[in-house]
PDB file with SEQRES, HELIX, SHEET and CRYST1 records, atoms N, CA, C and O in Angstrom:
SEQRES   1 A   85  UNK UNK UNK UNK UNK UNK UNK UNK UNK UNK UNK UNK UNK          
SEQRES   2 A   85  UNK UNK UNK UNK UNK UNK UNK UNK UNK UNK UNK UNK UNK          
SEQRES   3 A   85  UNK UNK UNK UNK UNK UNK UNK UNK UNK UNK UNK UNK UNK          
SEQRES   4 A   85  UNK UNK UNK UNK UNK UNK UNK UNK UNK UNK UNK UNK UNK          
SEQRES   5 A   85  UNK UNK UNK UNK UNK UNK UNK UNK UNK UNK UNK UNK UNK          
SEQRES   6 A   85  UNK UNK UNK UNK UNK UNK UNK UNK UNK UNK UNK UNK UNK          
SEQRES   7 A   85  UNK UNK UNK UNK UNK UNK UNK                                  
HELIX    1 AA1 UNK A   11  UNK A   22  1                                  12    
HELIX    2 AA2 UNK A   28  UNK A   38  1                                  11    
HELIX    3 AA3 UNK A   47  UNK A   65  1                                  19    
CRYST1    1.000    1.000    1.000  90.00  90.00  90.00 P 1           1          
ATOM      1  N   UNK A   1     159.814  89.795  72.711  1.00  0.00           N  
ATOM      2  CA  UNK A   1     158.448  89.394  72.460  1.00  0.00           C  
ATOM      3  C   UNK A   1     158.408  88.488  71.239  1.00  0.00           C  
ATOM      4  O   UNK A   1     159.314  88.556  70.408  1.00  0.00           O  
ATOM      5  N   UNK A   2     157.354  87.611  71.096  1.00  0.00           N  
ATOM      6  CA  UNK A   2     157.201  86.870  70.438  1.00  0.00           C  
ATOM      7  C   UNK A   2     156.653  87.281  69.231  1.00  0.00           C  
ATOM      8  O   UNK A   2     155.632  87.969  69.228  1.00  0.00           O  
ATOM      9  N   UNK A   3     157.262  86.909  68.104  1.00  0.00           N  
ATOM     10  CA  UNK A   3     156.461  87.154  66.765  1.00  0.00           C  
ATOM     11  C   UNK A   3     155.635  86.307  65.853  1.00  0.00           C  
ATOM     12  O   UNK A   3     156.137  85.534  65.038  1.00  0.00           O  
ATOM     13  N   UNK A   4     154.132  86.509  66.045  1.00  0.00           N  
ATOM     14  CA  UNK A   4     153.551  85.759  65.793  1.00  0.00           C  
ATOM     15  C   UNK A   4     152.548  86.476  63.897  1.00  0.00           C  
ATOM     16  O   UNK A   4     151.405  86.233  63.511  1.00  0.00           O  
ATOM     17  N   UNK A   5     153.473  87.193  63.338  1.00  0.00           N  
ATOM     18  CA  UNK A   5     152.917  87.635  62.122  1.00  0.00           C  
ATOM     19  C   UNK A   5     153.024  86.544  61.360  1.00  0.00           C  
ATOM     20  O   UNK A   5     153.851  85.642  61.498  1.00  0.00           O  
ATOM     21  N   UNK A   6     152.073  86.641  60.451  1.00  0.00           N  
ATOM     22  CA  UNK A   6     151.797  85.582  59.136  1.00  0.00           C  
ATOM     23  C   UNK A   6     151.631  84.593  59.272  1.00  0.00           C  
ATOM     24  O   UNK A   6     151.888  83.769  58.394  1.00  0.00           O  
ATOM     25  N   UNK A   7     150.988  84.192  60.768  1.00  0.00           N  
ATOM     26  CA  UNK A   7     150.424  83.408  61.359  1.00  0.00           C  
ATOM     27  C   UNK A   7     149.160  82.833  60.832  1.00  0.00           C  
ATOM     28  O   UNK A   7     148.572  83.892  60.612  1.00  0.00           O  
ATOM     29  N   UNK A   8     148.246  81.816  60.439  1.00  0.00           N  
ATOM     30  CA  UNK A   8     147.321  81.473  60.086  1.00  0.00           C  
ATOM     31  C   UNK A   8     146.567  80.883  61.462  1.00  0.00           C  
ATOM     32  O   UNK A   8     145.581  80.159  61.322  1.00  0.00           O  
ATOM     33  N   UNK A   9     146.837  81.064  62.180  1.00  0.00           N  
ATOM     34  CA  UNK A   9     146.149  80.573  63.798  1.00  0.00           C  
ATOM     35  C   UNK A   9     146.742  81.817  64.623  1.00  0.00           C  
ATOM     36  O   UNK A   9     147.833  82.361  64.456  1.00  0.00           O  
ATOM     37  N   UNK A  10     145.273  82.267  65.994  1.00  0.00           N  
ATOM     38  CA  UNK A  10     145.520  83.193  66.824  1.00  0.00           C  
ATOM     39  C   UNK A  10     146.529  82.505  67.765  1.00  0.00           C  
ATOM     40  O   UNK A  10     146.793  81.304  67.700  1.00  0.00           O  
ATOM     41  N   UNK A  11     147.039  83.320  68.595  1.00  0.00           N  
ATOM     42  CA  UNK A  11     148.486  83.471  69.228  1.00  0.00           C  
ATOM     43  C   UNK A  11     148.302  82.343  70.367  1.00  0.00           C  
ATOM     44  O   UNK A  11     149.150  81.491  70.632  1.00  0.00           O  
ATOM     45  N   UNK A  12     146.777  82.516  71.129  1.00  0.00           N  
ATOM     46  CA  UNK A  12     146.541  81.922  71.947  1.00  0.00           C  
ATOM     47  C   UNK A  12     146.327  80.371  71.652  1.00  0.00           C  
ATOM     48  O   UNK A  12     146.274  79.625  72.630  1.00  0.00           O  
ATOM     49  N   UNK A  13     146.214  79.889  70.512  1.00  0.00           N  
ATOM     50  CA  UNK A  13     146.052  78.908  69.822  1.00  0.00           C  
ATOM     51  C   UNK A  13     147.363  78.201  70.205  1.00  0.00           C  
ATOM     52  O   UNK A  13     147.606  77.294  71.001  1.00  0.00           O  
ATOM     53  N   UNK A  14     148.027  78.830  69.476  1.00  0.00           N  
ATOM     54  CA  UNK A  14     149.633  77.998  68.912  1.00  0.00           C  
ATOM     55  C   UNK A  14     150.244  78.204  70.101  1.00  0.00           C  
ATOM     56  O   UNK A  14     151.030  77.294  70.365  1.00  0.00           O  
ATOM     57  N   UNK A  15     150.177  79.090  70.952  1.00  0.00           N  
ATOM     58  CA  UNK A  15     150.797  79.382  72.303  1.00  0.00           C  
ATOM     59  C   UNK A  15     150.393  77.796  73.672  1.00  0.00           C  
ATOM     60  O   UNK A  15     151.224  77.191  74.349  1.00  0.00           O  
ATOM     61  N   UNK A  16     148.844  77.580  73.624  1.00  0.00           N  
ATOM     62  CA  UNK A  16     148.144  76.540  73.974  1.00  0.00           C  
ATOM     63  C   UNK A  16     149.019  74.897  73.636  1.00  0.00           C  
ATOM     64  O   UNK A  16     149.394  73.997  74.387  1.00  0.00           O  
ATOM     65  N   UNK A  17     149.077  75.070  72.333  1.00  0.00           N  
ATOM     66  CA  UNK A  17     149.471  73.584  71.398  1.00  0.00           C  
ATOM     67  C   UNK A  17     151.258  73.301  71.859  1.00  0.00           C  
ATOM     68  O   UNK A  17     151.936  72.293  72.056  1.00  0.00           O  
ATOM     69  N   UNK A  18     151.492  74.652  71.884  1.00  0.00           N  
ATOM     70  CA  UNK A  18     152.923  74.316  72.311  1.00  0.00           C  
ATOM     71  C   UNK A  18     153.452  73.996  74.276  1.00  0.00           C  
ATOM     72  O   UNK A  18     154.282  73.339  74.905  1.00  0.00           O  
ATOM     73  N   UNK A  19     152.479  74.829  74.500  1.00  0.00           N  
ATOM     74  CA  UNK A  19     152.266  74.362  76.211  1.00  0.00           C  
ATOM     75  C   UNK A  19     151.986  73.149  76.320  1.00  0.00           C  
ATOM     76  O   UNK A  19     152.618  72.330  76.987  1.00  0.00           O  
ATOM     77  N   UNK A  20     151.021  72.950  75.673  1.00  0.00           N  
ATOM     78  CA  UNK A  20     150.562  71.486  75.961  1.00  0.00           C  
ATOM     79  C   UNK A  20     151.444  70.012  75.407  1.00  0.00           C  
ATOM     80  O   UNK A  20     151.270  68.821  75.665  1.00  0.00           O  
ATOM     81  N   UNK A  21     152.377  70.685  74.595  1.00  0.00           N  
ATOM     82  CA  UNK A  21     153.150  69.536  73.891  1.00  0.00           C  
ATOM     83  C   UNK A  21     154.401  69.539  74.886  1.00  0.00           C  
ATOM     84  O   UNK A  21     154.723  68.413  75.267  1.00  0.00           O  
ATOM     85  N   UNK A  22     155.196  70.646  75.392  1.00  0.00           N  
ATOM     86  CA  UNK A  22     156.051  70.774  76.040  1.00  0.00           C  
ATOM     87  C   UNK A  22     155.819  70.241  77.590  1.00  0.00           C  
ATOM     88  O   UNK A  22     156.710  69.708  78.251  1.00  0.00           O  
ATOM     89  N   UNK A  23     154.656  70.443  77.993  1.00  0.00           N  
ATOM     90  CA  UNK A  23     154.150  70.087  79.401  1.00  0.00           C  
ATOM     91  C   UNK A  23     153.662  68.831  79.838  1.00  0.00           C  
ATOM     92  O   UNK A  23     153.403  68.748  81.039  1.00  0.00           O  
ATOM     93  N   UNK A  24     153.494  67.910  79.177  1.00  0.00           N  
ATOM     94  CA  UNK A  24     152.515  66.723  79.069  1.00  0.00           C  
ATOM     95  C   UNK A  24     153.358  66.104  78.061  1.00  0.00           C  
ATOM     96  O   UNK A  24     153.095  64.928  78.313  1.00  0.00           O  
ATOM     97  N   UNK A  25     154.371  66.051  76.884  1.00  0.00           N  
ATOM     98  CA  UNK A  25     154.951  65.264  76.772  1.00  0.00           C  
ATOM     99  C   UNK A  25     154.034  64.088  75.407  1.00  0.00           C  
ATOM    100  O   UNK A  25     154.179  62.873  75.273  1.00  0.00           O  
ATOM    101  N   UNK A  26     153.031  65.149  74.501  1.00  0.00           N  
ATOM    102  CA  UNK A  26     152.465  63.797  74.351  1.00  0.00           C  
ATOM    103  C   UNK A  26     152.761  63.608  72.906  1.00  0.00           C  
ATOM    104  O   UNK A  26     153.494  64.521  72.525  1.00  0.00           O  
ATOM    105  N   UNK A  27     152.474  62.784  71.978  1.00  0.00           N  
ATOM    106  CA  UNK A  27     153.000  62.767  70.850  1.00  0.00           C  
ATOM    107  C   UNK A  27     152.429  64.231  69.383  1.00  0.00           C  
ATOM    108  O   UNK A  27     151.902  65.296  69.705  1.00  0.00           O  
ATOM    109  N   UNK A  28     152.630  63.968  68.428  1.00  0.00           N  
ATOM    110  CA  UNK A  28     152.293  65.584  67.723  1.00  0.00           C  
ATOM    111  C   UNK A  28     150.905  64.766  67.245  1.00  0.00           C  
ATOM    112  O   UNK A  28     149.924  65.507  67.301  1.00  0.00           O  
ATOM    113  N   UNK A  29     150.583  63.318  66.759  1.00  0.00           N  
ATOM    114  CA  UNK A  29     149.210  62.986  66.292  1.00  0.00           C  
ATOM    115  C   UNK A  29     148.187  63.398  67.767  1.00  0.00           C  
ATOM    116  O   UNK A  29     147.173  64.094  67.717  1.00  0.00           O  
ATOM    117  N   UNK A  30     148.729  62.810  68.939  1.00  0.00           N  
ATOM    118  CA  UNK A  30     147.500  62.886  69.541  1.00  0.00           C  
ATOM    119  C   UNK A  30     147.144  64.086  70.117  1.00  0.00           C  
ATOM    120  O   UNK A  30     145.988  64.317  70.472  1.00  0.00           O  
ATOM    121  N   UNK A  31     148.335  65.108  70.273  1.00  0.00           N  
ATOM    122  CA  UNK A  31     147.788  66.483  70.197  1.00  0.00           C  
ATOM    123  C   UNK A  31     147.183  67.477  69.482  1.00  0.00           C  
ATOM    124  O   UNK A  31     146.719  68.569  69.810  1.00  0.00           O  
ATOM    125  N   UNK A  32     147.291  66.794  68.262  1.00  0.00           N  
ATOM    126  CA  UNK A  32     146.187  66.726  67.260  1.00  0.00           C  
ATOM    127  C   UNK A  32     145.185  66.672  67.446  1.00  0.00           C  
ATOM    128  O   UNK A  32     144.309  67.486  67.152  1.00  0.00           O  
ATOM    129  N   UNK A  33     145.077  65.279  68.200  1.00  0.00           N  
ATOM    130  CA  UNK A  33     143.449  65.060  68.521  1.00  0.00           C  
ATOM    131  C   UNK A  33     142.931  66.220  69.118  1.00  0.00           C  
ATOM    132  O   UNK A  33     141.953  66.920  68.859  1.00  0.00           O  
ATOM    133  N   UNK A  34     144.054  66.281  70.218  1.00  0.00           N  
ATOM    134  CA  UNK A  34     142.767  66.983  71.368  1.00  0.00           C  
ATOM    135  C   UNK A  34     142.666  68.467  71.104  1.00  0.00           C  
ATOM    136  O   UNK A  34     141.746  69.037  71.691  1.00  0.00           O  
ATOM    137  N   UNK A  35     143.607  69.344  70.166  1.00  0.00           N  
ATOM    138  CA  UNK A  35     143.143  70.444  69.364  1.00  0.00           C  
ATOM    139  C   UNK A  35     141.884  69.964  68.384  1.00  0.00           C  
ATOM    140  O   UNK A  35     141.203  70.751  67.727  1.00  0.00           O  
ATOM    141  N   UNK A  36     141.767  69.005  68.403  1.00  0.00           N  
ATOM    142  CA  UNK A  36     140.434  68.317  67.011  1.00  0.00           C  
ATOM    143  C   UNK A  36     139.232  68.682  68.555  1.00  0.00           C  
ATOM    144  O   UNK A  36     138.264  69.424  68.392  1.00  0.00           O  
ATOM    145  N   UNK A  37     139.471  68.160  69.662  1.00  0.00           N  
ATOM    146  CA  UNK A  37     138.520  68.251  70.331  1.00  0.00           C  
ATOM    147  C   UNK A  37     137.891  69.599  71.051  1.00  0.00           C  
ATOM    148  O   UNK A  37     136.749  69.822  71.455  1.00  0.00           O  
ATOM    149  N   UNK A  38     138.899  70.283  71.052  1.00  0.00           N  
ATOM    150  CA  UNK A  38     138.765  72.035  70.879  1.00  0.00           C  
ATOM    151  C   UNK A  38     138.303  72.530  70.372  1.00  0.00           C  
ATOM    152  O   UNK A  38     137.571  73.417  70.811  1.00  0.00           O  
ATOM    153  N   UNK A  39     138.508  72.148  68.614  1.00  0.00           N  
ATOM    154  CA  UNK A  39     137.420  72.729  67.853  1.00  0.00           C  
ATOM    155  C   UNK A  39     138.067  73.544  66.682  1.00  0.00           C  
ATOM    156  O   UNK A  39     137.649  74.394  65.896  1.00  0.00           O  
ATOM    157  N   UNK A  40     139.718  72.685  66.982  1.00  0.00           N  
ATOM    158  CA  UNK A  40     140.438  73.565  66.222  1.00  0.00           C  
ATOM    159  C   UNK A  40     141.336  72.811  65.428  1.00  0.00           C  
ATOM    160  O   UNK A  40     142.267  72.348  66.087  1.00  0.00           O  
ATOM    161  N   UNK A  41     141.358  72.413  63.635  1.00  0.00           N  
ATOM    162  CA  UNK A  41     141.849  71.707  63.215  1.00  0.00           C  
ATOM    163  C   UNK A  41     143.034  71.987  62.543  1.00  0.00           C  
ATOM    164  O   UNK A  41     143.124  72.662  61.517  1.00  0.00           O  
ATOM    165  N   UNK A  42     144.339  71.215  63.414  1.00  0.00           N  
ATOM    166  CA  UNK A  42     145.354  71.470  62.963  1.00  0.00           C  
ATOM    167  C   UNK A  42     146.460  70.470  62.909  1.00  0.00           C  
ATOM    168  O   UNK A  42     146.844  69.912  63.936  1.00  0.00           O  
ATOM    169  N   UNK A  43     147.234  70.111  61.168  1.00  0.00           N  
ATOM    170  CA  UNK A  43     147.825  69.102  61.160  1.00  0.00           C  
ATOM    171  C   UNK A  43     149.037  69.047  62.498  1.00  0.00           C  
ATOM    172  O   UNK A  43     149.297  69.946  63.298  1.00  0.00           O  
ATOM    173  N   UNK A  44     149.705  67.513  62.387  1.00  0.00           N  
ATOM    174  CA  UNK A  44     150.318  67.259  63.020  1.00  0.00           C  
ATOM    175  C   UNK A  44     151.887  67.923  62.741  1.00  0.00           C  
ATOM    176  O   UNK A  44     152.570  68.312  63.688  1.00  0.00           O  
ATOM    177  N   UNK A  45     152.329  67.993  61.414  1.00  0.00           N  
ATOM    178  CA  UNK A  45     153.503  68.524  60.842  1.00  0.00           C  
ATOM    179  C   UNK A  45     153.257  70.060  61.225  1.00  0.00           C  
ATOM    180  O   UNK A  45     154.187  70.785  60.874  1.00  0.00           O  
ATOM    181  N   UNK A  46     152.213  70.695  61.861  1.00  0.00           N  
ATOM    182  CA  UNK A  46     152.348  72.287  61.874  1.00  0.00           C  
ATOM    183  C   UNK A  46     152.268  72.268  63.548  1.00  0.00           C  
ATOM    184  O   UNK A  46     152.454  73.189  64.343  1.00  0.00           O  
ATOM    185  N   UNK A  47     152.161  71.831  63.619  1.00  0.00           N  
ATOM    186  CA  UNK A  47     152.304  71.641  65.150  1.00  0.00           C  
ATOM    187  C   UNK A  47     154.074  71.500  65.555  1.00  0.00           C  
ATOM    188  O   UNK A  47     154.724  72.221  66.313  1.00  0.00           O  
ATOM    189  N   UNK A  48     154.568  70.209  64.682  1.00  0.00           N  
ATOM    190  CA  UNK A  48     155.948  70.065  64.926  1.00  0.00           C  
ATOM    191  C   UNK A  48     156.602  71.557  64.443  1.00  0.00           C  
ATOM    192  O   UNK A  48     157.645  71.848  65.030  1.00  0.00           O  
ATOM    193  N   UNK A  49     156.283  72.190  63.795  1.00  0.00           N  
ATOM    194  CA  UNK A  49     156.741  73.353  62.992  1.00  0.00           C  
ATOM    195  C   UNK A  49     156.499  74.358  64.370  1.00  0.00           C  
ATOM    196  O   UNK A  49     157.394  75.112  64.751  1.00  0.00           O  
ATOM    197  N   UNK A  50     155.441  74.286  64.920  1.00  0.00           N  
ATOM    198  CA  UNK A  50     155.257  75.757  65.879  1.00  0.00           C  
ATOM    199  C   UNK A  50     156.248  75.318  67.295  1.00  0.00           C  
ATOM    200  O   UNK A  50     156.849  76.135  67.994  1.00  0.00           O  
ATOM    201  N   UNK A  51     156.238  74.346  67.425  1.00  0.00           N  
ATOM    202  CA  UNK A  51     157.355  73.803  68.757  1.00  0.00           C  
ATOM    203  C   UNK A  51     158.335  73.944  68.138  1.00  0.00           C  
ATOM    204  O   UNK A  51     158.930  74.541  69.035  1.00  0.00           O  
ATOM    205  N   UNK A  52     159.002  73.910  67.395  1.00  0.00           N  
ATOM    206  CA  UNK A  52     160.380  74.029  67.086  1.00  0.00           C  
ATOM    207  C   UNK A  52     160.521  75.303  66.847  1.00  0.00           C  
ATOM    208  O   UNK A  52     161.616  75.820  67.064  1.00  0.00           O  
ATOM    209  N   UNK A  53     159.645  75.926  66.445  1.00  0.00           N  
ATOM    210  CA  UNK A  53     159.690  77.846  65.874  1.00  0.00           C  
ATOM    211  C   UNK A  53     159.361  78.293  67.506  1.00  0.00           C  
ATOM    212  O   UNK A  53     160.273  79.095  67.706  1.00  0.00           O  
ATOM    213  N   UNK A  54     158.759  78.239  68.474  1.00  0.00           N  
ATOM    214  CA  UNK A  54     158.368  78.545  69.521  1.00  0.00           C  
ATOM    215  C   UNK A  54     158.865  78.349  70.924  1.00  0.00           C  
ATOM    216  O   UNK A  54     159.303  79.180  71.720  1.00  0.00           O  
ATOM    217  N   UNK A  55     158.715  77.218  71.022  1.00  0.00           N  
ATOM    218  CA  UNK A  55     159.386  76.870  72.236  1.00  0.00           C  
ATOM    219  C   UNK A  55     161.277  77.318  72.898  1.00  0.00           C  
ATOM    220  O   UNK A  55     161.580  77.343  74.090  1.00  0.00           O  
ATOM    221  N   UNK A  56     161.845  77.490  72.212  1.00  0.00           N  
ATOM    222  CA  UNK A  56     162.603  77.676  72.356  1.00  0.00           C  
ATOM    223  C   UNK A  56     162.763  79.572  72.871  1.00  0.00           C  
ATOM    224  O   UNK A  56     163.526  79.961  73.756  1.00  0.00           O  
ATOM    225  N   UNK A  57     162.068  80.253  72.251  1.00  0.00           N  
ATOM    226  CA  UNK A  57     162.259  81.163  72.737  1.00  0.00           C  
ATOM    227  C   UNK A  57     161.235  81.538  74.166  1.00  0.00           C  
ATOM    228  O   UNK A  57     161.582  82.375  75.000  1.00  0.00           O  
ATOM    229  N   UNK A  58     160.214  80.921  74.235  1.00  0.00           N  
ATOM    230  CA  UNK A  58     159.571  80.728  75.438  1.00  0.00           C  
ATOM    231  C   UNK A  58     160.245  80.338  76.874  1.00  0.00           C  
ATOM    232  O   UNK A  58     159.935  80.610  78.034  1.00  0.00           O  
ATOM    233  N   UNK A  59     161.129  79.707  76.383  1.00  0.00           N  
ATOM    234  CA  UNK A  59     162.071  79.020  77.602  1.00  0.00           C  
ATOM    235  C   UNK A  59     163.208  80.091  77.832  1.00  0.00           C  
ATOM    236  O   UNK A  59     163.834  80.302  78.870  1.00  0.00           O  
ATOM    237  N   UNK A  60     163.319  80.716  76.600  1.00  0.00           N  
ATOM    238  CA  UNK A  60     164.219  81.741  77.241  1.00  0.00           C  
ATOM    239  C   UNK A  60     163.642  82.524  77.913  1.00  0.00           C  
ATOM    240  O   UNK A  60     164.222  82.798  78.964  1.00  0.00           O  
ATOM    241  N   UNK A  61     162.224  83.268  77.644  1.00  0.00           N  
ATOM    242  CA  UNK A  61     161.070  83.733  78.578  1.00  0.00           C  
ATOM    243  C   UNK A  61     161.478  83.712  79.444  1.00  0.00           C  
ATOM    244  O   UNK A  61     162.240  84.466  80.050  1.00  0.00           O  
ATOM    245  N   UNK A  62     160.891  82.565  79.702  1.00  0.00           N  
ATOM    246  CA  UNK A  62     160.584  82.075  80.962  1.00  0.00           C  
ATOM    247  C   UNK A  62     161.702  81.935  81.864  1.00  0.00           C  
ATOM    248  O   UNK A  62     161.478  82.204  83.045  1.00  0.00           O  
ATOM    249  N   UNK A  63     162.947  81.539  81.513  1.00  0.00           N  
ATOM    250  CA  UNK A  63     164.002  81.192  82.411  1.00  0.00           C  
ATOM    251  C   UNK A  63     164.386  83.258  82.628  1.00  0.00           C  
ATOM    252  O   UNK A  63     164.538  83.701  83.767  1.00  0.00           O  
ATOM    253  N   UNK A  64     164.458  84.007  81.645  1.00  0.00           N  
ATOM    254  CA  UNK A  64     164.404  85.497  82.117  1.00  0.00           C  
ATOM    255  C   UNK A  64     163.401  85.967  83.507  1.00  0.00           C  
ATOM    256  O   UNK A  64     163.879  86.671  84.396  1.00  0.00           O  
ATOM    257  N   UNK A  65     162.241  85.568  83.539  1.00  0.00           N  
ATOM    258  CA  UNK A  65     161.341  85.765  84.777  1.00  0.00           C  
ATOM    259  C   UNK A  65     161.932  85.116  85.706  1.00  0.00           C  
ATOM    260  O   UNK A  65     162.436  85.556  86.739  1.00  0.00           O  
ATOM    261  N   UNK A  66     161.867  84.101  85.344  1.00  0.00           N  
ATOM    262  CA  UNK A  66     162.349  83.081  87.023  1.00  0.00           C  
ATOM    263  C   UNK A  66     163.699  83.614  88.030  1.00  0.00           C  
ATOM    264  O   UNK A  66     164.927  83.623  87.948  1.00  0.00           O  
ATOM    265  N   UNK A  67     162.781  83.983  88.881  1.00  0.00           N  
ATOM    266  CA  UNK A  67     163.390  84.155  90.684  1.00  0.00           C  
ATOM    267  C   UNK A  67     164.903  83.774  90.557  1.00  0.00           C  
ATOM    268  O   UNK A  67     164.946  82.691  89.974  1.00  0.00           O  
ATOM    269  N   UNK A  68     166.037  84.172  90.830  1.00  0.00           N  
ATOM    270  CA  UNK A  68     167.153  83.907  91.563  1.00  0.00           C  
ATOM    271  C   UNK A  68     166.902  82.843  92.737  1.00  0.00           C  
ATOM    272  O   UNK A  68     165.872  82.991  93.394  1.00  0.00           O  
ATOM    273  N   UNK A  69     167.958  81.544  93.122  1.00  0.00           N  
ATOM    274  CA  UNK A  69     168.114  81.515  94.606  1.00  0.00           C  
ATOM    275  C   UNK A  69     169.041  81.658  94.985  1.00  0.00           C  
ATOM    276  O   UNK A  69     170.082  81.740  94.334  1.00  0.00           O  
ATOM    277  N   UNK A  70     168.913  81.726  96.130  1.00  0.00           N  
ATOM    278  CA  UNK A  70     169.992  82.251  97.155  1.00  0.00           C  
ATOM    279  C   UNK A  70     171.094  81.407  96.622  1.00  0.00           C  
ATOM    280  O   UNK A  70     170.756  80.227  96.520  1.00  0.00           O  
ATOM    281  N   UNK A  71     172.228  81.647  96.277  1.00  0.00           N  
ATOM    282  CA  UNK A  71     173.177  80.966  95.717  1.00  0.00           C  
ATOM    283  C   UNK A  71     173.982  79.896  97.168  1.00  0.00           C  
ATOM    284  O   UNK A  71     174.775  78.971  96.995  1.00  0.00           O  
ATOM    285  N   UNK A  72     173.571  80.298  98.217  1.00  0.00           N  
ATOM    286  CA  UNK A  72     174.121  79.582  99.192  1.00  0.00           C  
ATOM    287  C   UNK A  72     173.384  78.890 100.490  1.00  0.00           C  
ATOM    288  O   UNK A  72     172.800  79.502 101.384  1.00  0.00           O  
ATOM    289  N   UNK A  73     173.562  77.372 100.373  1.00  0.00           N  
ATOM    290  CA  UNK A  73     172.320  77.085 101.378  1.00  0.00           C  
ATOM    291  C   UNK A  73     173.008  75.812 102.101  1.00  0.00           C  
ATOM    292  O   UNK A  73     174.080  75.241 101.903  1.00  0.00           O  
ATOM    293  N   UNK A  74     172.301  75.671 102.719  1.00  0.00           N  
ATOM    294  CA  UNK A  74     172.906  74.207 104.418  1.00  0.00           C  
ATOM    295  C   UNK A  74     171.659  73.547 104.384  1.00  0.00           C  
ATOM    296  O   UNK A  74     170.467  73.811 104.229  1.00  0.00           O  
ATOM    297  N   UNK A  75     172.575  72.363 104.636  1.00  0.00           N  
ATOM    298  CA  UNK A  75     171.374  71.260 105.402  1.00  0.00           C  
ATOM    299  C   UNK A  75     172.169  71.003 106.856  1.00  0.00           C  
ATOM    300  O   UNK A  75     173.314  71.000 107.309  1.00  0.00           O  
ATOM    301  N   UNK A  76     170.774  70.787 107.279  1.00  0.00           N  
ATOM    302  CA  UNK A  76     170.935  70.706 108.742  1.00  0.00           C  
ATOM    303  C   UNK A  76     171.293  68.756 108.948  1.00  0.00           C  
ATOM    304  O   UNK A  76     170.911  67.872 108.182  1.00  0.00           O  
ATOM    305  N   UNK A  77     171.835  68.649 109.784  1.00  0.00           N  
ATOM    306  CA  UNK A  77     172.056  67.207 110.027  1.00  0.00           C  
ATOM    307  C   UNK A  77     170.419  66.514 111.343  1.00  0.00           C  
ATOM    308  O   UNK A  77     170.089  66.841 112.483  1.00  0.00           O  
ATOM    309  N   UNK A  78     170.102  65.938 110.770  1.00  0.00           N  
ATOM    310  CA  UNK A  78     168.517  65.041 111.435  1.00  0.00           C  
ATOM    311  C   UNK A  78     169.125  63.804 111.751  1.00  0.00           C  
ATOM    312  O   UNK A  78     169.579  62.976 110.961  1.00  0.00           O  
ATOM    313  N   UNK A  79     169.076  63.746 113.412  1.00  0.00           N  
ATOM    314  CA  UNK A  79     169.244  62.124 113.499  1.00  0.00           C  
ATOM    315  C   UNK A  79     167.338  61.356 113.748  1.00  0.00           C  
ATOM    316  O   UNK A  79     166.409  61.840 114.395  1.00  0.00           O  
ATOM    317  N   UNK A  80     167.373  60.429 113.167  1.00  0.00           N  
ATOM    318  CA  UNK A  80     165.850  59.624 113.923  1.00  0.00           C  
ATOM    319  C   UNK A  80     166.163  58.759 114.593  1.00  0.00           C  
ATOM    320  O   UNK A  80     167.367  58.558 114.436  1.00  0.00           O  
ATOM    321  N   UNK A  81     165.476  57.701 115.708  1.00  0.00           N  
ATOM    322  CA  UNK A  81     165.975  56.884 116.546  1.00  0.00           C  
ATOM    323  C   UNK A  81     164.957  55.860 115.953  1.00  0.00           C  
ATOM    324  O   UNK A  81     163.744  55.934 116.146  1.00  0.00           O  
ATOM    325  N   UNK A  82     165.464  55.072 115.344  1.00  0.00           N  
ATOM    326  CA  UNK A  82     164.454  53.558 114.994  1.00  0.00           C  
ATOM    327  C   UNK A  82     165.360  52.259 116.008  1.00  0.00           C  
ATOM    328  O   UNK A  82     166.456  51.709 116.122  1.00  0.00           O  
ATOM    329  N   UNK A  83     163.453  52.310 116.791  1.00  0.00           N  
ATOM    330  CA  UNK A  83     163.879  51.189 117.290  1.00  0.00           C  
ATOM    331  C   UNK A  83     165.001  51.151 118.557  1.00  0.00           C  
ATOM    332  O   UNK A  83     165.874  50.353 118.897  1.00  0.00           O  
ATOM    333  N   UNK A  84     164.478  52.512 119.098  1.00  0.00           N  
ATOM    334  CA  UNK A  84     165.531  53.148 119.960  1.00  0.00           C  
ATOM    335  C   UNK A  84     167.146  53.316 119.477  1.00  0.00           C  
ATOM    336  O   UNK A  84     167.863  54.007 120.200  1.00  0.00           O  
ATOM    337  N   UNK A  85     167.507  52.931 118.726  1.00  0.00           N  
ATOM    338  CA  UNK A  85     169.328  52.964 118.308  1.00  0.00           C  
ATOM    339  C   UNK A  85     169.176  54.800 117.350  1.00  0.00           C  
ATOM    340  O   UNK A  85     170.173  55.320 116.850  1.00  0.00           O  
TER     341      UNK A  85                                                      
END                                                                             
């Protein structure tokens, strides 16, 4: 589990900022913004600080949940006829 003590922002906050930076790809100013448009003001350097403190163990999360596949699989061979040939 994640440790989010001595935190100055709720969990769901910094949890949000880091989804959204990891998922979308967008830079740390303009995710700035759009936490500014949330309603929630938070520099750009603490942002880089919670993705680098965060993300990483999220992905381990997450790759822990994620499904097995079948380690063994076939493709079938498809012919199409273009053009009759």
């Amino acid at each position: 589990m994640l440790s989010f003590k001595g935190t100055h922002f709720p969990k769901d906050v910094i949890l949000y900022a880091v989804f959204f930076y990891v998922r979308y790809g967008v830079s740390y100013r303009d995710l700035e913004e759009i936490m500014e448009e949330r309603g929630v003001e938070v520099d750009h350097a603490t942002l880089n600080r919670w993705v680098i403190r965060y993300s990483p163990a999220i992905a381990v999360k997450a790759k822990s949940q994620k499904r097995e596949t079948n380690k063994s699989w076939r493709m079938d061979e498809t012919y199409i006829k273009v053009k009759g040939q």
